[in-house]
C-alpha positions in Angstrom: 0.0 0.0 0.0 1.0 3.7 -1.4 1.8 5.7 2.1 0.2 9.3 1.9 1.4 12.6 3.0 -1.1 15.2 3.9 0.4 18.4 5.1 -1.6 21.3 7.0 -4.7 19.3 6.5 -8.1 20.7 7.6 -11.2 18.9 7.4 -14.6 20.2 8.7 -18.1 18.3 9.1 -18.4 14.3 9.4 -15.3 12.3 7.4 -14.9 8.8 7.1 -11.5 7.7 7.4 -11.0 3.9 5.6 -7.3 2.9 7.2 -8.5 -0.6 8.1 -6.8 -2.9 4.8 -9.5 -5.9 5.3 -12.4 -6.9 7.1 -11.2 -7.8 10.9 -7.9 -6.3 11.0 -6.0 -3.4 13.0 -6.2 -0.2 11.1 -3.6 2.4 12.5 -3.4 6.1 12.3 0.2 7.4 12.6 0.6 10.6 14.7 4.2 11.9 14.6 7.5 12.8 13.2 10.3 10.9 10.9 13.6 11.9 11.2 16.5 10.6 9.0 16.8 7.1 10.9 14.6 7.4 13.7 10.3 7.8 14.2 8.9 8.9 17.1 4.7 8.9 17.0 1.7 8.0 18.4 -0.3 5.8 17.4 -4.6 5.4 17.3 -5.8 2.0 16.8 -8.9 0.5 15.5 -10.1 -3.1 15.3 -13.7 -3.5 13.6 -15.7 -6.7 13.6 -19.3 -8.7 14.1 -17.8 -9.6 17.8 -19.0 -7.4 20.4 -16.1 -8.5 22.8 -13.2 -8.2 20.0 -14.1 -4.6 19.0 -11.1 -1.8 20.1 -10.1 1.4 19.8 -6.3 1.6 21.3 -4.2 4.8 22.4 -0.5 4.3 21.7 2.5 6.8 23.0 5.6 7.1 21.9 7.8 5.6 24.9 10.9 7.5 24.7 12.6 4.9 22.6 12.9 5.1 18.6 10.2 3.4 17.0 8.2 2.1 19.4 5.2 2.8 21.2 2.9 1.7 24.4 -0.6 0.9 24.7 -1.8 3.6 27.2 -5.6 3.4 27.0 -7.7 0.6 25.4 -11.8 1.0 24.9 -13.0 -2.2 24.3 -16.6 -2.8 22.4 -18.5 -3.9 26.1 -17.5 -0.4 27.3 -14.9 -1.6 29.4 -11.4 0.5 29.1 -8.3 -1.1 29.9 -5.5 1.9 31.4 -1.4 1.0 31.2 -1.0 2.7 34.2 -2.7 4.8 37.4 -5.4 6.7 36.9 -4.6 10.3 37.4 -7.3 12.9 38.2 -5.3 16.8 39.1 -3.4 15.1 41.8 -6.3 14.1 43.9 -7.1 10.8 42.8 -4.8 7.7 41.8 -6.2 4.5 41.2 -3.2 1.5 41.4 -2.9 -1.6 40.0 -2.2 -3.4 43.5 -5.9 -2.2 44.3 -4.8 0.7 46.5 -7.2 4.1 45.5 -4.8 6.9 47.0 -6.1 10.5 47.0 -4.9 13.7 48.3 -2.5 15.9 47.5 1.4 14.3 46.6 2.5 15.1 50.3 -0.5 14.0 52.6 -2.6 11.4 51.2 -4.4 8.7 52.4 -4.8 5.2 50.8 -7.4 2.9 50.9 -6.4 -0.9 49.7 -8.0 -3.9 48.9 -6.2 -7.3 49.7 -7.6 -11.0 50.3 -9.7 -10.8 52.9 -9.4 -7.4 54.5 -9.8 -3.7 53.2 -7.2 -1.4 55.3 -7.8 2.6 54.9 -4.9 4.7 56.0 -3.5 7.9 56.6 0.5 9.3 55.5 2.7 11.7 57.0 1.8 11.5 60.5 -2.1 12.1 59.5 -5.4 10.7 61.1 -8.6 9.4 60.1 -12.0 11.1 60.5 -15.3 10.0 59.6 -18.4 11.8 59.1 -22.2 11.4 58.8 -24.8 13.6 57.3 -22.6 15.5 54.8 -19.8 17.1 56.7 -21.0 16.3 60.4 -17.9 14.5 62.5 -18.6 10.8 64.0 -15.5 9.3 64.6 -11.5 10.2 64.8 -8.6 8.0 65.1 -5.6 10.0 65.9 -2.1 8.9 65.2 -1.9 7.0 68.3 -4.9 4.4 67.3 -6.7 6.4 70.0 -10.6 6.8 69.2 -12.9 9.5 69.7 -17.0 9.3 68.9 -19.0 11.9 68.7 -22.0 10.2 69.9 -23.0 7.2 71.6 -21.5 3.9 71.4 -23.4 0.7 70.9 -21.9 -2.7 71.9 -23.7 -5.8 72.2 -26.6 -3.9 72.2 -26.0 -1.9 75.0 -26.0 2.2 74.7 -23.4 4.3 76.9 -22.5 8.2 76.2 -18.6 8.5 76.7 -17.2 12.1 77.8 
């Protein structure tokens, strides 16, 4: 196949762009620049066909070596998107592969982490916990010294006592 170089290109209203060479195959788009001996692009990635499940749409980044690329972000045809790495939301929100969440900002965070059978939730740098009802209304601390403090009663066993 001919390549095709299109320079200052401007295209308004709905196109269709054909780049897939036969029915259920990878059609690429090419994003990027060729030196003398060395590429550096992106890459967009399409995969069409009757299969719900096999359908994708793939971002690709250049990955700082010549000629090559990673998959960063893959949609799939269910709806389900597949991300390389965290998921990174203005420094507030990361989402690890190891199941931690971690939000906050880069100095102070707290983490919340999913392993077999237990879910721990826990403050950095010397923070505590707090927990609130209602909206914004406080229920229960725990300091940095595993100390607790409730803001209302306490039930155990089925027993009520106020605590002061």
């Amino acid at each position: 196949m001919a390549q095709k170089f299109l320079n200052g290109v401007h295209i308004s209203g709905t196109t269709q762009l054909d780049f897939m060479p036969t029915h259920e195959s990878e059609g690429i788009i090419t994003l990027g620049r060729y030196d003398s001996n060395t590429s550096r692009y992106h890459n967009i990635k399409s995969y069409v066909s009757s299969t719900l499940a096999s359908n994708y749409l793939k971002f690709s980044l250049h990955n700082g070596t010549a000629d090559t690329v990673v998959d960063a972000l893959t949609l799939k045809g269910d709806g389900s998107a597949t991300f390389a790495g965290d998921i990174k939301q203005s420094n507030r929100i990361v989402l690890q592969d190891n199941g931690t969440i971690q939000w906050g900002a880069s100095a102070n965070y707290g983490n919340l982490t999913w392993d077999t059978g237990y879910a721990l939730m826990h403050g950095q740098s010397g923070m505590g916990i707090k927990f609130g009802t209602n909206g914004s209304t406080l229920a229960l601390t725990l300091d940095t010294s595993q100390n607790a403090t409730f803001a209302g009663n306490v039930t155990v066993s089925g027993t009520s006592s106020s605590f002061n």
